[in-house]
PyMOL Python script that loads the backbone (N, CA, C, O; Angstrom):
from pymol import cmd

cmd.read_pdbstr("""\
ATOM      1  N   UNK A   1     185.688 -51.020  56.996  1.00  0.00           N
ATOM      2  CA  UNK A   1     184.484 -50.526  57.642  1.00  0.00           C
ATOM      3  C   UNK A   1     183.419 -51.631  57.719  1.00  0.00           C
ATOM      4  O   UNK A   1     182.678 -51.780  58.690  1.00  0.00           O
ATOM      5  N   UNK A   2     183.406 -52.282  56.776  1.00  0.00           N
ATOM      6  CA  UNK A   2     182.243 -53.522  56.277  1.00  0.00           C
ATOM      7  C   UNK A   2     182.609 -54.802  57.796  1.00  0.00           C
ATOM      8  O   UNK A   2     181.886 -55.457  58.546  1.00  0.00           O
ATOM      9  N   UNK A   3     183.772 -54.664  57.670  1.00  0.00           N
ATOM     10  CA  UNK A   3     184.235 -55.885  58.441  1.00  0.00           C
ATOM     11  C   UNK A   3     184.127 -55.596  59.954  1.00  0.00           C
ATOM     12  O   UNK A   3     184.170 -56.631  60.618  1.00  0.00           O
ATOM     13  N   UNK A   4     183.980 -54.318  60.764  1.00  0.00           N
ATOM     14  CA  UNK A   4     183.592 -53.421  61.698  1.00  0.00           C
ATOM     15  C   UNK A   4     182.573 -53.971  61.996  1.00  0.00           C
ATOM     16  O   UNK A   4     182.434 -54.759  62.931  1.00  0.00           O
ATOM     17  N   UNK A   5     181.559 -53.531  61.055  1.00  0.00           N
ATOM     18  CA  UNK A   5     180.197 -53.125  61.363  1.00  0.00           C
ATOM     19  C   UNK A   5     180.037 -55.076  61.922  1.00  0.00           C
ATOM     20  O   UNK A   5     179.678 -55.554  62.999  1.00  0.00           O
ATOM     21  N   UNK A   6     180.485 -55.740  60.642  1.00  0.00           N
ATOM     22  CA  UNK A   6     179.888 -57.629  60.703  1.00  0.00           C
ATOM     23  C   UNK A   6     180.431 -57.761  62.056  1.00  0.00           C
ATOM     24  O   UNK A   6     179.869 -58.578  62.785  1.00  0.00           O
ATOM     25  N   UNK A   7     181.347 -57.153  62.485  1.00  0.00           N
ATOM     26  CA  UNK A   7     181.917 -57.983  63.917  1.00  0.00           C
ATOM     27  C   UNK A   7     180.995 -57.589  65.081  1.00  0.00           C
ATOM     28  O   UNK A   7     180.483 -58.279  65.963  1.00  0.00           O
ATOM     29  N   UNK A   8     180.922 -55.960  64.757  1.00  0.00           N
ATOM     30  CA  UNK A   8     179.867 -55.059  65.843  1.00  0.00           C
ATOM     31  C   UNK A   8     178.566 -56.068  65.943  1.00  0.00           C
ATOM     32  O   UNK A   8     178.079 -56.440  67.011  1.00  0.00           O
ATOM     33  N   UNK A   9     178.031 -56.493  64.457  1.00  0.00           N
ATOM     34  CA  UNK A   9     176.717 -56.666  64.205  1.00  0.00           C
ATOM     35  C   UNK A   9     176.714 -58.165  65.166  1.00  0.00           C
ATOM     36  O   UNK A   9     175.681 -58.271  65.827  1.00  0.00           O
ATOM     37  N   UNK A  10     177.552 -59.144  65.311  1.00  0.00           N
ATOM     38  CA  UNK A  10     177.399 -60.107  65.725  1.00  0.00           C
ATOM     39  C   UNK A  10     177.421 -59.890  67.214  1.00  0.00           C
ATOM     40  O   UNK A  10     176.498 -60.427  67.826  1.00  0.00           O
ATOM     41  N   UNK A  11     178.310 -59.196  67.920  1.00  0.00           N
ATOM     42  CA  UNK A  11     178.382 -59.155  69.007  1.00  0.00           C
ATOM     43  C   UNK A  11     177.437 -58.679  69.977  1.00  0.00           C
ATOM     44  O   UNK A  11     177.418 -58.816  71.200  1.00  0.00           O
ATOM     45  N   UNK A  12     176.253 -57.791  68.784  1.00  0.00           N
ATOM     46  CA  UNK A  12     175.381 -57.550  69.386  1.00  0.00           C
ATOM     47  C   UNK A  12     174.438 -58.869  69.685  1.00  0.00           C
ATOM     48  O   UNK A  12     173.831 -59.106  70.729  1.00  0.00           O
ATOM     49  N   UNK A  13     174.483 -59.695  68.433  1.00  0.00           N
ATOM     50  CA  UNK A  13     173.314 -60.513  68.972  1.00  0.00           C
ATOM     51  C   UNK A  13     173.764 -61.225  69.387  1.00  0.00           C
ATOM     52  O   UNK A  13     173.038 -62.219  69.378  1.00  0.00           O
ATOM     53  N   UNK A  14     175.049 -61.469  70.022  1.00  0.00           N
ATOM     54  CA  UNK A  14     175.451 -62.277  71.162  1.00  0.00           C
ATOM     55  C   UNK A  14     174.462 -61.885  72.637  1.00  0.00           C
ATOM     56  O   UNK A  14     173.884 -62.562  73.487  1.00  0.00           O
ATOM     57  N   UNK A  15     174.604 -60.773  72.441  1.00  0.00           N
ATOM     58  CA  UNK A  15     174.133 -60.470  73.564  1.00  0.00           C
ATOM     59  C   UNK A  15     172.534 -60.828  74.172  1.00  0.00           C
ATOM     60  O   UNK A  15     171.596 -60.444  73.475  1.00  0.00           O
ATOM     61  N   UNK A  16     172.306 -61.375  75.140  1.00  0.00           N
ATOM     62  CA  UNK A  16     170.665 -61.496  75.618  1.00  0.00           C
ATOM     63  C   UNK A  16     169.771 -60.017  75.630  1.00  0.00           C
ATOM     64  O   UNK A  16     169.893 -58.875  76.072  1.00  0.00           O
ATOM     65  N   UNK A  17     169.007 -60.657  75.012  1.00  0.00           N
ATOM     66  CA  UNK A  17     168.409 -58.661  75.218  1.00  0.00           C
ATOM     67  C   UNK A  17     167.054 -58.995  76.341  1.00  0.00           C
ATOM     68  O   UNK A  17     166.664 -58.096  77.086  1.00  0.00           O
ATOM     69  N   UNK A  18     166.474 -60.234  76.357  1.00  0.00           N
ATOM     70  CA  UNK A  18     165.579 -60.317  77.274  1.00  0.00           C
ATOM     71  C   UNK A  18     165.608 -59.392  79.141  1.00  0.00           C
ATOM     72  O   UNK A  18     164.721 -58.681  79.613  1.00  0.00           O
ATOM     73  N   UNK A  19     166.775 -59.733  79.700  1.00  0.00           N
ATOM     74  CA  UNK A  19     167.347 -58.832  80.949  1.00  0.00           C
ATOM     75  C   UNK A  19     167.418 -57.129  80.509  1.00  0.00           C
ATOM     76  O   UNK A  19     167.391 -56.247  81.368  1.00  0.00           O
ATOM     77  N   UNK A  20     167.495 -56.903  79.326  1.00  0.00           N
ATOM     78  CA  UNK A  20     167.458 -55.630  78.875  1.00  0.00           C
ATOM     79  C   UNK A  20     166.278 -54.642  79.145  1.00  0.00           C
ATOM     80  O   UNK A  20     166.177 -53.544  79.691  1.00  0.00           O
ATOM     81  N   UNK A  21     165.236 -55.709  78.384  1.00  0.00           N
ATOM     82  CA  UNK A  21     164.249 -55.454  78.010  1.00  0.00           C
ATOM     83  C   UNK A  21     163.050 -55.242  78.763  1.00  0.00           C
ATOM     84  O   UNK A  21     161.988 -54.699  78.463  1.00  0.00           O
ATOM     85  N   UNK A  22     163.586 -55.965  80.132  1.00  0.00           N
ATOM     86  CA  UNK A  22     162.403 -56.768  81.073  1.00  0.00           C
ATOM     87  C   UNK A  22     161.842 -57.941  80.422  1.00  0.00           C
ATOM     88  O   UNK A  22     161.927 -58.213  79.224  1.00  0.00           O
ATOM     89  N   UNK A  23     161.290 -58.575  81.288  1.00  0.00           N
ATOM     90  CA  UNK A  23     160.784 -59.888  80.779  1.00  0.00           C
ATOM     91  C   UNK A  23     159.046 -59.162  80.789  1.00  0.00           C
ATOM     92  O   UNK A  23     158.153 -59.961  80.506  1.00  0.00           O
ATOM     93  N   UNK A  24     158.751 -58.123  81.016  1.00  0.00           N
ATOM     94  CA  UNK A  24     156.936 -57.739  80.728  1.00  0.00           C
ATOM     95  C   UNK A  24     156.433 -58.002  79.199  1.00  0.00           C
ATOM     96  O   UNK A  24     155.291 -58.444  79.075  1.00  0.00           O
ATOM     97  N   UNK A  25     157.093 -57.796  78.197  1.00  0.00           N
ATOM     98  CA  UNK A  25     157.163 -58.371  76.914  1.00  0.00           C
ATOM     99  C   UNK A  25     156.739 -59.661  76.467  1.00  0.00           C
ATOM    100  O   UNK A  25     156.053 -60.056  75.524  1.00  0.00           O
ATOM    101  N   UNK A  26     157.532 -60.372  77.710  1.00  0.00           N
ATOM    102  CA  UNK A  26     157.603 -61.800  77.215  1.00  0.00           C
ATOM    103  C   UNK A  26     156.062 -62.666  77.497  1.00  0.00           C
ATOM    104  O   UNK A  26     155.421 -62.334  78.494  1.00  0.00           O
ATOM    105  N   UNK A  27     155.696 -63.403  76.892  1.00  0.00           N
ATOM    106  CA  UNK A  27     154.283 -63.805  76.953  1.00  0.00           C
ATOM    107  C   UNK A  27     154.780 -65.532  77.457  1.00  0.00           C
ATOM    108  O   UNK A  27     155.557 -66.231  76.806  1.00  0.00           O
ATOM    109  N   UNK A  28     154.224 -65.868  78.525  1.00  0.00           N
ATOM    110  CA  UNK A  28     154.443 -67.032  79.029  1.00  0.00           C
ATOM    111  C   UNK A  28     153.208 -68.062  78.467  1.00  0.00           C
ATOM    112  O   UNK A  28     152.026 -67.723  78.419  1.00  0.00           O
ATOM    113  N   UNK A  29     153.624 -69.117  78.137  1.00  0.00           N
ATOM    114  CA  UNK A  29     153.154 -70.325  77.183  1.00  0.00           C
ATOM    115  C   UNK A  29     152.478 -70.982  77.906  1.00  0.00           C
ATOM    116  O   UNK A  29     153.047 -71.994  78.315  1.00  0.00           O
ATOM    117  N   UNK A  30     151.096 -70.774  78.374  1.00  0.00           N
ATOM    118  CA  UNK A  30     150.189 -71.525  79.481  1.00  0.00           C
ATOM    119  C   UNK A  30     149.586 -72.650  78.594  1.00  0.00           C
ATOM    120  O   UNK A  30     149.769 -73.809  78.968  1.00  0.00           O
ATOM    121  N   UNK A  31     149.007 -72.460  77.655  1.00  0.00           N
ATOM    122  CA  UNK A  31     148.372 -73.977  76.891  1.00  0.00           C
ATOM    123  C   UNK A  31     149.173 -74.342  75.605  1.00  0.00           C
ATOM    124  O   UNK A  31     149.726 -73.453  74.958  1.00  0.00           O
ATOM    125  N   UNK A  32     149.231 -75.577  75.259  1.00  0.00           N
ATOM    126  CA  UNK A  32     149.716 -76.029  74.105  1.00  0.00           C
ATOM    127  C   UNK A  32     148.361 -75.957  73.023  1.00  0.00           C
ATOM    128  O   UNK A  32     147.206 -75.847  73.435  1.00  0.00           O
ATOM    129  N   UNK A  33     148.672 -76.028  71.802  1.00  0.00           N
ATOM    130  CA  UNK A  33     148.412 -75.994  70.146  1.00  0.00           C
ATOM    131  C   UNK A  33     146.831 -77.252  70.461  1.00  0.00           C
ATOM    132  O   UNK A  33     145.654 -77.103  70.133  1.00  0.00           O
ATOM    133  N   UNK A  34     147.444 -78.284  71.128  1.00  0.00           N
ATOM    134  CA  UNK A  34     145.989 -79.410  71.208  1.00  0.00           C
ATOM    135  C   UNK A  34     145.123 -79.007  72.187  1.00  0.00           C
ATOM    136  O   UNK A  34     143.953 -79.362  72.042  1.00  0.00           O
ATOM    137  N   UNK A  35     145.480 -78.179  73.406  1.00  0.00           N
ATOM    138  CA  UNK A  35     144.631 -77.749  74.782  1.00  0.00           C
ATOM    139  C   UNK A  35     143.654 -76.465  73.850  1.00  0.00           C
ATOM    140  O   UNK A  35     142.425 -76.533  73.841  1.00  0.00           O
ATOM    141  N   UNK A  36     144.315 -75.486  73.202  1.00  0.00           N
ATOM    142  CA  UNK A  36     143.329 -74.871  72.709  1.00  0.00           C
ATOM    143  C   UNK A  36     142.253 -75.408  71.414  1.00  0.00           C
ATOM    144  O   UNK A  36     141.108 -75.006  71.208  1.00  0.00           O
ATOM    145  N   UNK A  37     143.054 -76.473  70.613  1.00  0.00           N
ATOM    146  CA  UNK A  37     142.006 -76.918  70.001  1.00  0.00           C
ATOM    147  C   UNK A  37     140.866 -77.663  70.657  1.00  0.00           C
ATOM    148  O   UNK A  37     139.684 -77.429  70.406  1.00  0.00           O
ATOM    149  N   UNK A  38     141.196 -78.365  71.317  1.00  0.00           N
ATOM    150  CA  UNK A  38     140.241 -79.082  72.334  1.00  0.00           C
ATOM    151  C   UNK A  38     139.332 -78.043  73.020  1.00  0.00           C
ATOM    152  O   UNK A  38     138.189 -78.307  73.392  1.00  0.00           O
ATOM    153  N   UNK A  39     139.859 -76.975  73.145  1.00  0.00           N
ATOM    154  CA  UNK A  39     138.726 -76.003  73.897  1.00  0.00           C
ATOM    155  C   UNK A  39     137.865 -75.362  72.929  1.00  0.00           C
ATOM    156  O   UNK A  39     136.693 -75.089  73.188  1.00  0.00           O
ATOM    157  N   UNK A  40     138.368 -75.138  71.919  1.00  0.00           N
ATOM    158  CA  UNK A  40     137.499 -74.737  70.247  1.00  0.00           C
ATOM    159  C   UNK A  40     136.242 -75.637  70.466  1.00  0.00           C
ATOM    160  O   UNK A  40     135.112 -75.342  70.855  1.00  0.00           O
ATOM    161  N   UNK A  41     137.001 -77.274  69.956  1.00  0.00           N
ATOM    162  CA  UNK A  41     135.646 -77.759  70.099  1.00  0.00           C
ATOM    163  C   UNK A  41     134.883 -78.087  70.731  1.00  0.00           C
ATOM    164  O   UNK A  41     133.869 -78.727  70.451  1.00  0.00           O
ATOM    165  N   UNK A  42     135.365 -77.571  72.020  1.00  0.00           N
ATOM    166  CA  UNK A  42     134.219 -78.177  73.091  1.00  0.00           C
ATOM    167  C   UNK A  42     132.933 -76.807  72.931  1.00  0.00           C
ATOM    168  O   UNK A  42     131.716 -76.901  73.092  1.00  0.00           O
ATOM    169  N   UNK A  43     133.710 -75.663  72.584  1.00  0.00           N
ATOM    170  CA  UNK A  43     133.093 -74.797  72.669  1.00  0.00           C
ATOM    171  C   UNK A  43     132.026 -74.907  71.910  1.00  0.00           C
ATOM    172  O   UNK A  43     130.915 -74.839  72.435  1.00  0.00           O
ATOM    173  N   UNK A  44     132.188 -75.123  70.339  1.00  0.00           N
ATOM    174  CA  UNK A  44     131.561 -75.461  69.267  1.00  0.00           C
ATOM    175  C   UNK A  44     130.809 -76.204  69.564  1.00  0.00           C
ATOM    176  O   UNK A  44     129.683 -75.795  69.281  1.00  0.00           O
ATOM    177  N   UNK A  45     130.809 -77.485  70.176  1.00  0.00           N
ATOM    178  CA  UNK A  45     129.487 -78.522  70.705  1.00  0.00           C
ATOM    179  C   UNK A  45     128.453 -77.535  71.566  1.00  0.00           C
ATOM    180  O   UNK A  45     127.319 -77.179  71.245  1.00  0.00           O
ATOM    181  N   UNK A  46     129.132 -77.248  72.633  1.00  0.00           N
ATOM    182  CA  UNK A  46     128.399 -76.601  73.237  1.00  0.00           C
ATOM    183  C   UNK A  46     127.404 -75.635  72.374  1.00  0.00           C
ATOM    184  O   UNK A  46     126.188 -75.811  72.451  1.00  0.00           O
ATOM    185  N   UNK A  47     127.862 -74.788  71.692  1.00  0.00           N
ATOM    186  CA  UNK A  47     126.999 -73.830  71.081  1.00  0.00           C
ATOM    187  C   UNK A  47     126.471 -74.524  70.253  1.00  0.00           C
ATOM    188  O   UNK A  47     125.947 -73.939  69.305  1.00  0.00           O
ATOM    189  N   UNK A  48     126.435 -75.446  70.284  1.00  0.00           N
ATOM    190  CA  UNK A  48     125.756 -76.499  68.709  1.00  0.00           C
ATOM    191  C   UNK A  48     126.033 -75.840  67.567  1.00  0.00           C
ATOM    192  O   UNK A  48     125.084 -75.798  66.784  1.00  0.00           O
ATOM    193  N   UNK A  49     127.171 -75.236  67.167  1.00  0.00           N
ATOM    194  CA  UNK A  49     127.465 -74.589  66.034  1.00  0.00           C
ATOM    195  C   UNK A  49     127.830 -76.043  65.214  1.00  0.00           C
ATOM    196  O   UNK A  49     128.251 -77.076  65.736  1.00  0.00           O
ATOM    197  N   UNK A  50     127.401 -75.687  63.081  1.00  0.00           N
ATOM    198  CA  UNK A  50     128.054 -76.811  62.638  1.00  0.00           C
ATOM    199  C   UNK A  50     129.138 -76.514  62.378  1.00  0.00           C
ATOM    200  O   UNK A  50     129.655 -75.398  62.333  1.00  0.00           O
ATOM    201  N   UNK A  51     129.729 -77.928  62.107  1.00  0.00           N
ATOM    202  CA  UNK A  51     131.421 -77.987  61.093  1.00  0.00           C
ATOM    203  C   UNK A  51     131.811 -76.941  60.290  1.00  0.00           C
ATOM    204  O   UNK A  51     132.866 -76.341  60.493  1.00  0.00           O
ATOM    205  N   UNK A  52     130.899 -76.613  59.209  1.00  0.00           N
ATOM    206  CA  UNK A  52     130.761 -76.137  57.666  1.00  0.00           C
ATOM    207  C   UNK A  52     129.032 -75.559  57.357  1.00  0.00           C
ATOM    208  O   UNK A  52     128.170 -76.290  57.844  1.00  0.00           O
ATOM    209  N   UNK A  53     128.605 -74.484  56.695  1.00  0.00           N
ATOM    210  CA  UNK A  53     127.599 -74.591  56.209  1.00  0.00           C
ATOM    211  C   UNK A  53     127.104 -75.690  55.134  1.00  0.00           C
ATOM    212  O   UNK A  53     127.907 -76.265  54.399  1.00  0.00           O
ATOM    213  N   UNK A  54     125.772 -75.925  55.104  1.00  0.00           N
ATOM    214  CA  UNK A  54     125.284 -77.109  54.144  1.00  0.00           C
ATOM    215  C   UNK A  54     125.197 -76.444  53.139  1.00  0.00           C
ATOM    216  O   UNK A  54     124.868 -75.264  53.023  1.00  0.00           O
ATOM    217  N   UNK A  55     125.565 -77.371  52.179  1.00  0.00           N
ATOM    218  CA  UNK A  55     125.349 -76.440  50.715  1.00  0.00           C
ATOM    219  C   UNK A  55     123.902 -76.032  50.819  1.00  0.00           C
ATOM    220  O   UNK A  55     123.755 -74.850  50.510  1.00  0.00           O
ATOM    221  N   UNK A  56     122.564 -76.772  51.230  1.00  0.00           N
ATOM    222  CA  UNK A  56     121.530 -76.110  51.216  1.00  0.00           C
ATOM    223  C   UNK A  56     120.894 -74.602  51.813  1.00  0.00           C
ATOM    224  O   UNK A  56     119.734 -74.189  51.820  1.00  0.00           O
ATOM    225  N   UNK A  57     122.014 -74.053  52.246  1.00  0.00           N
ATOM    226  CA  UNK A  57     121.449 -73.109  52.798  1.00  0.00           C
ATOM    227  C   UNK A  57     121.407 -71.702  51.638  1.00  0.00           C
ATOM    228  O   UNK A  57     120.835 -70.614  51.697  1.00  0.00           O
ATOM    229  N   UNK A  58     122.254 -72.303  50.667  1.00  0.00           N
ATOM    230  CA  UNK A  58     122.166 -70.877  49.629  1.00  0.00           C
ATOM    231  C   UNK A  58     121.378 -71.604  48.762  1.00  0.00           C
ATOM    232  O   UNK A  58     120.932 -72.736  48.579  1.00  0.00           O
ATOM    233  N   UNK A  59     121.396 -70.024  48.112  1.00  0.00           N
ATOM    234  CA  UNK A  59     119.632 -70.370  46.995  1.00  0.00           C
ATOM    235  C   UNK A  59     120.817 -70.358  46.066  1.00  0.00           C
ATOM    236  O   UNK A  59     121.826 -69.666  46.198  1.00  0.00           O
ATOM    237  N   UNK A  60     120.497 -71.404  44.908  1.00  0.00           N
ATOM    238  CA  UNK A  60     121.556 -71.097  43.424  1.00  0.00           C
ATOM    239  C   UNK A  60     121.095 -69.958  42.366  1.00  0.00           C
ATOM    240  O   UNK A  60     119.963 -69.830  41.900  1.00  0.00           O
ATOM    241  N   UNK A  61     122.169 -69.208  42.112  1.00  0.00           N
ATOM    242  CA  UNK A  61     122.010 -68.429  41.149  1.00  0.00           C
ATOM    243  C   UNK A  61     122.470 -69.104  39.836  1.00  0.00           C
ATOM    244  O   UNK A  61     123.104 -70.105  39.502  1.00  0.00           O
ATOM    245  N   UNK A  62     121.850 -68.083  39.270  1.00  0.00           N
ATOM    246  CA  UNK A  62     122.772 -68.368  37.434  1.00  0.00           C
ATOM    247  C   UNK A  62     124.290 -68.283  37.609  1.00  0.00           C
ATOM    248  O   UNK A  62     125.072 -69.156  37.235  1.00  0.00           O
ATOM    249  N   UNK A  63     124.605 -67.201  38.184  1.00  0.00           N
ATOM    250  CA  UNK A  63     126.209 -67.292  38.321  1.00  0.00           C
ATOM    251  C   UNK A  63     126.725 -68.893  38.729  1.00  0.00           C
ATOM    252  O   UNK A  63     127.385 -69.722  38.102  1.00  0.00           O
ATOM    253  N   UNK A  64     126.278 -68.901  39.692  1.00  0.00           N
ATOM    254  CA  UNK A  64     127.001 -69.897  40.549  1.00  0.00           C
ATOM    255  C   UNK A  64     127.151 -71.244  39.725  1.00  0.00           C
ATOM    256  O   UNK A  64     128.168 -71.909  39.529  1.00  0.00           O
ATOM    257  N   UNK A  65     125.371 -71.534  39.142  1.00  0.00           N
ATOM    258  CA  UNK A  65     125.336 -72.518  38.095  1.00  0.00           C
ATOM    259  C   UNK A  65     126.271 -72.356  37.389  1.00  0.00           C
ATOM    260  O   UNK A  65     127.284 -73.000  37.664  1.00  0.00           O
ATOM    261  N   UNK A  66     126.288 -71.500  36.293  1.00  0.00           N
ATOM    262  CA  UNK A  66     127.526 -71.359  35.495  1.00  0.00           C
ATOM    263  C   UNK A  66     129.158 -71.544  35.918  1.00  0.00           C
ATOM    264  O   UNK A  66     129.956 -72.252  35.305  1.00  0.00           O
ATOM    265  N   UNK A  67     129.480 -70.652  37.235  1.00  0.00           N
ATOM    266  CA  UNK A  67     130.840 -71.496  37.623  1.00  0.00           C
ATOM    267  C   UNK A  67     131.061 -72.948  37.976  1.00  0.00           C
ATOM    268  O   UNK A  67     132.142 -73.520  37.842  1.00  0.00           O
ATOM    269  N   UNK A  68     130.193 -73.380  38.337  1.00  0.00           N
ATOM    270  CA  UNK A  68     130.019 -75.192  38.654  1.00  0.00           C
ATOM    271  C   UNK A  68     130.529 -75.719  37.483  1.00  0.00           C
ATOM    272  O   UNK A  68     131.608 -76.284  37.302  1.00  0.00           O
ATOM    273  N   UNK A  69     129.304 -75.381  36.416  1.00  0.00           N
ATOM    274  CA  UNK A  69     129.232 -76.225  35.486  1.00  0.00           C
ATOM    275  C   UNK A  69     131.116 -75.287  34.490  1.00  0.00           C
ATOM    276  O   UNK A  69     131.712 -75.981  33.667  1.00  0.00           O
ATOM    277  N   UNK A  70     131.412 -74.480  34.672  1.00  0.00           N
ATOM    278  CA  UNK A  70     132.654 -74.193  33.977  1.00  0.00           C
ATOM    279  C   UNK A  70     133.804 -75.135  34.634  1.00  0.00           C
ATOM    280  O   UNK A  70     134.646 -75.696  33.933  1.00  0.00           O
ATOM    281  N   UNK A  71     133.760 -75.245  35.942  1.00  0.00           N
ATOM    282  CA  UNK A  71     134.585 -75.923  36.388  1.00  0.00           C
ATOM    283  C   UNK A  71     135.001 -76.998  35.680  1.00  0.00           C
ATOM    284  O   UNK A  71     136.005 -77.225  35.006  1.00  0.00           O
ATOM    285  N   UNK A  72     133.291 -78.091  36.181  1.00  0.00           N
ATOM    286  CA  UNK A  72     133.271 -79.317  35.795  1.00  0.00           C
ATOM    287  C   UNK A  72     133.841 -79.601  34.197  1.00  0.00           C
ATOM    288  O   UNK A  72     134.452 -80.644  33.964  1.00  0.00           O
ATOM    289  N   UNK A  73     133.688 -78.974  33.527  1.00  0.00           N
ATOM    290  CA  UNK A  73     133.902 -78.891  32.180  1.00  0.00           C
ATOM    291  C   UNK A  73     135.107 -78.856  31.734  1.00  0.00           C
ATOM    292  O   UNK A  73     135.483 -79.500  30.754  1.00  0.00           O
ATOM    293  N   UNK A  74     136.088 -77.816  32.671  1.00  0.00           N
ATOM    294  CA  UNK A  74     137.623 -77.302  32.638  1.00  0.00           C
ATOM    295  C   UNK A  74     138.067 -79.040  33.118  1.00  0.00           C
ATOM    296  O   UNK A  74     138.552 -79.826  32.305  1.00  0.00           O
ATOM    297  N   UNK A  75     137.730 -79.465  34.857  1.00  0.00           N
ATOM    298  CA  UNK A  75     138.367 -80.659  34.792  1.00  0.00           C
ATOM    299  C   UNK A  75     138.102 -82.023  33.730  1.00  0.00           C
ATOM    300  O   UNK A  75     138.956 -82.783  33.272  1.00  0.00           O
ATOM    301  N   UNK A  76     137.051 -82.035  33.582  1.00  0.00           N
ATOM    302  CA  UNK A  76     136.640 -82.999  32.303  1.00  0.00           C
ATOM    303  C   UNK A  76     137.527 -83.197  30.896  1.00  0.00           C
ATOM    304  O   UNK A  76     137.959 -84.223  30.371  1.00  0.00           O
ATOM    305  N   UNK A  77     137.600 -82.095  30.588  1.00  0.00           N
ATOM    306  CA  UNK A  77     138.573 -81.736  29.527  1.00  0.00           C
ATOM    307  C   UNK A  77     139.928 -82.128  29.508  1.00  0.00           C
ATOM    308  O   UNK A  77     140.679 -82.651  28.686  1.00  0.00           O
ATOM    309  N   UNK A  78     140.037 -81.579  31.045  1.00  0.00           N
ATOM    310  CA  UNK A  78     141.908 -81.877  31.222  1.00  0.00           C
ATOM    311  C   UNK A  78     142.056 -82.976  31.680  1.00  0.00           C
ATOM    312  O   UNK A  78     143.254 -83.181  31.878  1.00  0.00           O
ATOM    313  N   UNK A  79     141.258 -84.042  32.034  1.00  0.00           N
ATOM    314  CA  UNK A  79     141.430 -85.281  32.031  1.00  0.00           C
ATOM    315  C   UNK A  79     141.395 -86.383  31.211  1.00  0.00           C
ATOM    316  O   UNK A  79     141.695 -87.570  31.344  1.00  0.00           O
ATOM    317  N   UNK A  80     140.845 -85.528  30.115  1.00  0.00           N
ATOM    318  CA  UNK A  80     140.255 -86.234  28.666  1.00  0.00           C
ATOM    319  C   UNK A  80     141.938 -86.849  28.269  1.00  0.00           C
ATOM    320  O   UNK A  80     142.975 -86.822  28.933  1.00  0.00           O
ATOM    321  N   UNK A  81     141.619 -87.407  26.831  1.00  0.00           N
ATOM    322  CA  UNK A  81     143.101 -87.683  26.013  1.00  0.00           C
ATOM    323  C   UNK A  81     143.096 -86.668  25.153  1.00  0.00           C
ATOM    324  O   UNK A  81     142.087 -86.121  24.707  1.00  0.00           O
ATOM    325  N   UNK A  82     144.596 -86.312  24.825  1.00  0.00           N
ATOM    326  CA  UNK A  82     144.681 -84.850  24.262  1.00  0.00           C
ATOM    327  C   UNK A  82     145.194 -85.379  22.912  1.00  0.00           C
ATOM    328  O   UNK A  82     145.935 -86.353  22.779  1.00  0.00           O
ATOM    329  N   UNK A  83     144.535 -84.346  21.598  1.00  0.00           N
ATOM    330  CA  UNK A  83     144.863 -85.209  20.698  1.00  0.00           C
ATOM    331  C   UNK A  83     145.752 -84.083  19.820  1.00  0.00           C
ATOM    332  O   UNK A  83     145.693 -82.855  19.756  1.00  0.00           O
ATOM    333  N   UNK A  84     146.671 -85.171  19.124  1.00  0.00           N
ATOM    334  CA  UNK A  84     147.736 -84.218  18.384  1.00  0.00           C
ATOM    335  C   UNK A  84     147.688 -82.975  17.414  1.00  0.00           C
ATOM    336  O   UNK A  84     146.904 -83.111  16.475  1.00  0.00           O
ATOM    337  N   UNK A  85     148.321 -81.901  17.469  1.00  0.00           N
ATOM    338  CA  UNK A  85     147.850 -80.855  16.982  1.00  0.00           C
ATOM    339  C   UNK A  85     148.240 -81.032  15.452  1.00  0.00           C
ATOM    340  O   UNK A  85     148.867 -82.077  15.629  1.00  0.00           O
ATOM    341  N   UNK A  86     148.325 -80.862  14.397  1.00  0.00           N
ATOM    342  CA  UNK A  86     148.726 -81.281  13.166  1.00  0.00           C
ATOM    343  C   UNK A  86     148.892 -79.541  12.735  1.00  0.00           C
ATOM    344  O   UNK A  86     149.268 -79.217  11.609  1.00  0.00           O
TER     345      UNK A  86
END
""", "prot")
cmd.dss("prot")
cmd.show_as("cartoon", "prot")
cmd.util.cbc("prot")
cmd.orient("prot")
């Protein structure tokens, strides 16, 4: 039965299903990956939008202070020399 079904199963996807299906489905590939980036940024100039927000635009909290400075501290540490546990 197993060996049925694997033969059935292949022969199906032998088959083209696009003519099946109609081609209304199918989405035709008018710009490439660089034509739309290029249109991003033209767009972006245009609107004078920036890159990234500036860090100045948020006010610092205590939180935030505190995750900075936990960070900095976590990488500091793990870059340090680690000394033997006895």
């Amino acid at each position: 039965m197993a060996l049925l079904l694997r033969v059935a199963g292949r022969q199906c996807l032998r088959i083209p299903l696009a003519p099946l299906l109609g081609a209304r489905w199918a989405v035709p590939k008018t710009t490439s990956a660089k034509q739309e980036m290029d249109r991003f940024w033209e767009k972006n100039e245009r609107l004078q939008r920036p890159v990234s927000p500036h860090i100045a635009i948020y006010s610092w909290s205590l939180p935030m202070a505190m995750s900075v400075m936990h960070r900095g501290t976590g990488a500091a540490l793990s870059t340090g020399e680690r000394q033997p546990v006895l």
